[in-house]
VEXPATI-75273 format. One record per atom (N, C-alpha, C): residue in three letters; x, y, z; atom name; residue number from 1. Coordinates in steps of 0.2 Angstrom, whole numbers. Example, Ala and Ser with C-alpha at 12.3 -4.5 7.8 and 13.67 -1.06 7.14 Angstrom:
+------+-------+-------+-------+------+-----+
| code |    px |    py |    pz | site | pos |
+------+-------+-------+-------+------+-----+
|  ALA |    66 |   -28 |    39 |    N |   1 |
|  ALA |    62 |   -22 |    39 |   CA |   1 |
|  ALA |    66 |   -16 |    39 |    C |   1 |
|  SER |    64 |   -11 |    35 |    N |   2 |
|  SER |    68 |    -5 |    36 |   CA |   2 |
|  SER |    64 |     0 |    39 |    C |   2 |
+------+-------+-------+-------+------+-----+
END
This chain:
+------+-------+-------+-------+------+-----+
| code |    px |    py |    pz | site | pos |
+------+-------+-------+-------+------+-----+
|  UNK |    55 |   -63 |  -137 |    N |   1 |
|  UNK |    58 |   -57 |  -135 |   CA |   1 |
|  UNK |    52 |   -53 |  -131 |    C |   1 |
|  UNK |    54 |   -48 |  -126 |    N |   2 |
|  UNK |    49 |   -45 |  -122 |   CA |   2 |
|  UNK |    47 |   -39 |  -124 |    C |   2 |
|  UNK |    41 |   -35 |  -126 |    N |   3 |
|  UNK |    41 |   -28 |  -129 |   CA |   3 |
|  UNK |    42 |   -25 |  -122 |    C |   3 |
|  UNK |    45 |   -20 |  -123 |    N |   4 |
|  UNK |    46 |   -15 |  -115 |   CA |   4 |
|  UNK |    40 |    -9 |  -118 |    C |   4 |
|  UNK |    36 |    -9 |  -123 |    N |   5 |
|  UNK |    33 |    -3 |  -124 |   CA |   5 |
|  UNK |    25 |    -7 |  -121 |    C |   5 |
|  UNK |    26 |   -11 |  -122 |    N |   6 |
|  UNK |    17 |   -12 |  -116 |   CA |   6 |
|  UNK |    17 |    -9 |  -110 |    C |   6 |
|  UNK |    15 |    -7 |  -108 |    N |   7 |
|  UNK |    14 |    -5 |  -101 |   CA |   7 |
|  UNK |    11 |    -9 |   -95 |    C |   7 |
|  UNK |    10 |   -11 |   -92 |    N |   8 |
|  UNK |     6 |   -18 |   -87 |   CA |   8 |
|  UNK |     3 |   -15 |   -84 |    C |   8 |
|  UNK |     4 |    -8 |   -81 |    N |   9 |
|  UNK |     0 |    -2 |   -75 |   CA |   9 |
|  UNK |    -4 |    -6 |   -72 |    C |   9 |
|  UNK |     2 |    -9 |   -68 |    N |  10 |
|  UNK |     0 |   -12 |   -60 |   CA |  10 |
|  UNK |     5 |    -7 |   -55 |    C |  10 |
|  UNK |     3 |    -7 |   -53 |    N |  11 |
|  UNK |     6 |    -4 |   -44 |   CA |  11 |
|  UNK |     4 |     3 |   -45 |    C |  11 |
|  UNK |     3 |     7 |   -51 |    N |  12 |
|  UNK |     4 |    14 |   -51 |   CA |  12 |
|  UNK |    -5 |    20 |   -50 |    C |  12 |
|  UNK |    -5 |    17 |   -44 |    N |  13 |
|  UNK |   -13 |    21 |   -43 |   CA |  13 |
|  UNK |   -11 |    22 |   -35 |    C |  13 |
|  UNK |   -15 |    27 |   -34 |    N |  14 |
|  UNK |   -16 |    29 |   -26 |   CA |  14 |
|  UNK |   -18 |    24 |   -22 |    C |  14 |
|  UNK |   -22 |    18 |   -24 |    N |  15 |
|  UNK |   -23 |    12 |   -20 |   CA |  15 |
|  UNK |   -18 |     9 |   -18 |    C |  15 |
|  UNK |   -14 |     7 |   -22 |    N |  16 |
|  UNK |    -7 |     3 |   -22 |   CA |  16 |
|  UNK |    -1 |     9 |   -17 |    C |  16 |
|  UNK |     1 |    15 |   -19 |    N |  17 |
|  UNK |     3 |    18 |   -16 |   CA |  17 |
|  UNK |     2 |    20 |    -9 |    C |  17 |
|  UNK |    -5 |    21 |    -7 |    N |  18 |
|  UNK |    -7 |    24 |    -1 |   CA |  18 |
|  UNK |    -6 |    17 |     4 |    C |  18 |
|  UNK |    -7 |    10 |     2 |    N |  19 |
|  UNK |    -8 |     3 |     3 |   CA |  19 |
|  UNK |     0 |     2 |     7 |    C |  19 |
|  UNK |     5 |     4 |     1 |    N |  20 |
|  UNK |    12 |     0 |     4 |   CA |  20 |
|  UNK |    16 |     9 |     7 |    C |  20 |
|  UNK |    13 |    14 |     7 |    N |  21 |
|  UNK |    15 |    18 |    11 |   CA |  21 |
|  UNK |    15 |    17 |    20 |    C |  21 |
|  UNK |     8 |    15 |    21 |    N |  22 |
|  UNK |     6 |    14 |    27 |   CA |  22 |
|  UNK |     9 |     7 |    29 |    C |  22 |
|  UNK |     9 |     2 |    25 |    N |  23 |
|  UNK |    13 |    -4 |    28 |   CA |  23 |
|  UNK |    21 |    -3 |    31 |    C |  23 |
|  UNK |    23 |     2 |    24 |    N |  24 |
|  UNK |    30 |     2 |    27 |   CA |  24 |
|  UNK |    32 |     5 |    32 |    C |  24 |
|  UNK |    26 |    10 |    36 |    N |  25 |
|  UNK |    28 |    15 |    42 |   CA |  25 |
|  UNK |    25 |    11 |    48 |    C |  25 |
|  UNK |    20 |     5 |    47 |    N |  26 |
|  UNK |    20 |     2 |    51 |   CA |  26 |
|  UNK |    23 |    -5 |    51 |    C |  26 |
|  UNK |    27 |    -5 |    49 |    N |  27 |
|  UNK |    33 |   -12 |    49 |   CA |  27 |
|  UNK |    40 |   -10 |    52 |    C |  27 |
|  UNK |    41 |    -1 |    49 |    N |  28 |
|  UNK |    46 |     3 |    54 |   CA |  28 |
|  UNK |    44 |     4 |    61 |    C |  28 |
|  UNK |    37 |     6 |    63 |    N |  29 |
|  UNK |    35 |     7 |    69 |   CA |  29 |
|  UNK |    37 |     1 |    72 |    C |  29 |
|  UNK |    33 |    -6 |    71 |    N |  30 |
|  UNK |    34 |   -11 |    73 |   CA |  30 |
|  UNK |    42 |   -13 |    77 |    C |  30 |
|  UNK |    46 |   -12 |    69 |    N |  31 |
|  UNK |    54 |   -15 |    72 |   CA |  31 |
|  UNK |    54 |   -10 |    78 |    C |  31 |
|  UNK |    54 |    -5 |    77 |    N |  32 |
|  UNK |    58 |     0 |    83 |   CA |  32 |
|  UNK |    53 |    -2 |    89 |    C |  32 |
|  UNK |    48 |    -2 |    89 |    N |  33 |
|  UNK |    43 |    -4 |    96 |   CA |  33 |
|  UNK |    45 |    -9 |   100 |    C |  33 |
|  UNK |    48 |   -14 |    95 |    N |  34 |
|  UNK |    52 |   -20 |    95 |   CA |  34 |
|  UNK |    58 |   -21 |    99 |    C |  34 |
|  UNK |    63 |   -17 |    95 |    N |  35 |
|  UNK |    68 |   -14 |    98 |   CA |  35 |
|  UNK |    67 |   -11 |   105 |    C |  35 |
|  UNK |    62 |    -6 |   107 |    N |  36 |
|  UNK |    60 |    -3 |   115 |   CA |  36 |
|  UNK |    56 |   -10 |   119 |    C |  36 |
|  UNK |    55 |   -14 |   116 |    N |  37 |
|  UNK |    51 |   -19 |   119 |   CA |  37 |
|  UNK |    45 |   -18 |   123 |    C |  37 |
|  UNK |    43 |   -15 |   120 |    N |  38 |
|  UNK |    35 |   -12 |   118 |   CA |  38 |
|  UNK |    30 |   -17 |   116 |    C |  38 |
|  UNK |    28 |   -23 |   117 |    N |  39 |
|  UNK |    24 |   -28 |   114 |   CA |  39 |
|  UNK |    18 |   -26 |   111 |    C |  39 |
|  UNK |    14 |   -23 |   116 |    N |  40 |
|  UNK |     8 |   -19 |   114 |   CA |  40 |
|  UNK |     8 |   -16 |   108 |    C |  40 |
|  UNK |    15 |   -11 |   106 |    N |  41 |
|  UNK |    14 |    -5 |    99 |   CA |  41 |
|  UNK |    17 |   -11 |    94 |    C |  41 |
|  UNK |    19 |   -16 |    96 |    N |  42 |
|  UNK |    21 |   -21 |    90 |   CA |  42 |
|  UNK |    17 |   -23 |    88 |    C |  42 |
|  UNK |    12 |   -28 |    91 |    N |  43 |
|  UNK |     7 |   -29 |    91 |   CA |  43 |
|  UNK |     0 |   -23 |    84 |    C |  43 |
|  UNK |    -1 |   -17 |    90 |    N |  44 |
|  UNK |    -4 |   -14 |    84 |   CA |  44 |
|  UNK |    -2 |   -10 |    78 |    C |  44 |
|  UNK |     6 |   -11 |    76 |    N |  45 |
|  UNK |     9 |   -10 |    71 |   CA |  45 |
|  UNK |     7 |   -15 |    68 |    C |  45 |
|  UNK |     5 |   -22 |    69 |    N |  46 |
|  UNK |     3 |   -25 |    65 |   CA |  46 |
|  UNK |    -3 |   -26 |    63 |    C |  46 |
|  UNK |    -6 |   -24 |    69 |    N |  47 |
|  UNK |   -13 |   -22 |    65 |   CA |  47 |
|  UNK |   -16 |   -16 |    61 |    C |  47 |
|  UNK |   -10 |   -11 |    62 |    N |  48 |
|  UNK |    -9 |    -7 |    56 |   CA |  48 |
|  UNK |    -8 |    -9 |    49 |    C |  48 |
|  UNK |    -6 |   -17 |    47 |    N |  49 |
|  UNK |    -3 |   -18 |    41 |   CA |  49 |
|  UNK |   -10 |   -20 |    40 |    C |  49 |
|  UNK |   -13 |   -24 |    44 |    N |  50 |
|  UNK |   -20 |   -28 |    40 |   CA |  50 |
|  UNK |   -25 |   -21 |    38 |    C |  50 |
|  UNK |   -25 |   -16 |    43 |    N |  51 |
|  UNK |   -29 |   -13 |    41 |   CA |  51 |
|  UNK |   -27 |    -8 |    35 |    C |  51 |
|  UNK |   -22 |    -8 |    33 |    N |  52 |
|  UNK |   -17 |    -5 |    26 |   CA |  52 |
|  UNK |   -21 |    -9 |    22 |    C |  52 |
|  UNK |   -21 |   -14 |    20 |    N |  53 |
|  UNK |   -24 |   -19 |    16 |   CA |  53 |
|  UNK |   -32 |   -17 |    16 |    C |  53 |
|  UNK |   -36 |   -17 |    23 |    N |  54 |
|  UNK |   -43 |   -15 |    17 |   CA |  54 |
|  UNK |   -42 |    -8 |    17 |    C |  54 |
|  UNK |   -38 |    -3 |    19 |    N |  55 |
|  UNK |   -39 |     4 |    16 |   CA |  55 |
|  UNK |   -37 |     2 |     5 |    C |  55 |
|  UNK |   -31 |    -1 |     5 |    N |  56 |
|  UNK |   -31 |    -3 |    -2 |   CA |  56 |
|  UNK |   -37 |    -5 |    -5 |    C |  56 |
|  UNK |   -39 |    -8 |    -2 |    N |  57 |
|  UNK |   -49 |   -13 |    -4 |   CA |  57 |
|  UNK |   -51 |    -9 |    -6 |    C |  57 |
|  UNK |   -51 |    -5 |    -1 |    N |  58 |
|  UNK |   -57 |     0 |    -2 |   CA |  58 |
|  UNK |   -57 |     7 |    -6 |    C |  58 |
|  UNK |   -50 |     9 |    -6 |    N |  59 |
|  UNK |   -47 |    13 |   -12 |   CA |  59 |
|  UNK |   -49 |    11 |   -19 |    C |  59 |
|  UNK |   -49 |     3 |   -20 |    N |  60 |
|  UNK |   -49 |     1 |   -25 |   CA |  60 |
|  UNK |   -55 |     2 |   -30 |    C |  60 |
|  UNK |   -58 |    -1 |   -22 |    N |  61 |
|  UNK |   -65 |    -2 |   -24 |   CA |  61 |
|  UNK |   -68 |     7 |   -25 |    C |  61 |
|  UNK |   -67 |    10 |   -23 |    N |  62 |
|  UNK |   -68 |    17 |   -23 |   CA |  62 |
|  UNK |   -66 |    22 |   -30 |    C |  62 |
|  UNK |   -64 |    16 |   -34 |    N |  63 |
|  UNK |   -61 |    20 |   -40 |   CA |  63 |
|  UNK |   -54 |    23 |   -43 |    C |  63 |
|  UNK |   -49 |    23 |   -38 |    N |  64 |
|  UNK |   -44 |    24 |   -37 |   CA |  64 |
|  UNK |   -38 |    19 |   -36 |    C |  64 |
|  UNK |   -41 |    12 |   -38 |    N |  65 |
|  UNK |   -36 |     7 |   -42 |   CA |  65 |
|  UNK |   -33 |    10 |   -49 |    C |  65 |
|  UNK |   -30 |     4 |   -50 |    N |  66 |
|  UNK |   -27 |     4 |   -59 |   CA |  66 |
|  UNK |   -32 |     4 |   -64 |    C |  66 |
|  UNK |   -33 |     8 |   -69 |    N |  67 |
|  UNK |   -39 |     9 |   -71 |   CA |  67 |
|  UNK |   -47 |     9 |   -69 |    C |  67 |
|  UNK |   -46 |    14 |   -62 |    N |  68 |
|  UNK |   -52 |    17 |   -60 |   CA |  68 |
|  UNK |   -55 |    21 |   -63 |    C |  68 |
|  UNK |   -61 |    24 |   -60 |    N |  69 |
|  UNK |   -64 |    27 |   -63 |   CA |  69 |
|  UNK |   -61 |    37 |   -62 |    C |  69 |
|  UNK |   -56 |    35 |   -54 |    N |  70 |
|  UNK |   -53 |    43 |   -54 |   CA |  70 |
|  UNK |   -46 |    42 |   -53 |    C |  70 |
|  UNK |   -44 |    37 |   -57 |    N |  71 |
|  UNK |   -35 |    37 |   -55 |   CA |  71 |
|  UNK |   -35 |    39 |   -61 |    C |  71 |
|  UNK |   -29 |    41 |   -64 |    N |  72 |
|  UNK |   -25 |    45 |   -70 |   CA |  72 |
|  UNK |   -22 |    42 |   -73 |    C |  72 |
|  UNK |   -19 |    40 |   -79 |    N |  73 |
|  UNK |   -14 |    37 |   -83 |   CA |  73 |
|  UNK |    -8 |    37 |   -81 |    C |  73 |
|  UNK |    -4 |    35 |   -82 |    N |  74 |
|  UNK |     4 |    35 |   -79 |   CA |  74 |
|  UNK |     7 |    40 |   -83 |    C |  74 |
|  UNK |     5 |    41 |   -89 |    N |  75 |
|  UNK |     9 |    48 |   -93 |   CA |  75 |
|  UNK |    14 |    46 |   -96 |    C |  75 |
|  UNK |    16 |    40 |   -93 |    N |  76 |
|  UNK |    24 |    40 |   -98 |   CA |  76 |
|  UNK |    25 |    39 |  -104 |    C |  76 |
+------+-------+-------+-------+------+-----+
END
């Protein structure tokens, strides 16, 4: 059986947050650039997702992971 009272607290920090924020605005950027046929802002939409990813790194790194030293408890 699986306890649902563990908590995992994965995903719930400002790194992970800030990380799949900015992917999802540049994956919408992307399609619709797509859509105008804009290959150039496709293109740097998706260099906006790599750099989403070291901003997360560095978030991480910066203490603001899941169990950082400045992220907060989930409260629940």
């Amino acid at each position: 059986m699986i306890d649902h009272s563990i908590e995992p607290g994965h995903g719930d920090s400002v790194a992970s947050w800030t990380t799949v924020i900015i992917i999802m605005v540049a994956v919408t950027a992307g399609t619709i650039f797509f859509w105008l046929e804009q290959p150039v802002l496709v293109y740097a939409s998706g260099a906006l997702v790599i750099a989403a990813l070291f901003v997360g790194w560095y978030l991480k790194r910066a203490g603001y992971g899941v169990g950082g030293s400045k992220s907060k408890g989930a409260g629940h």
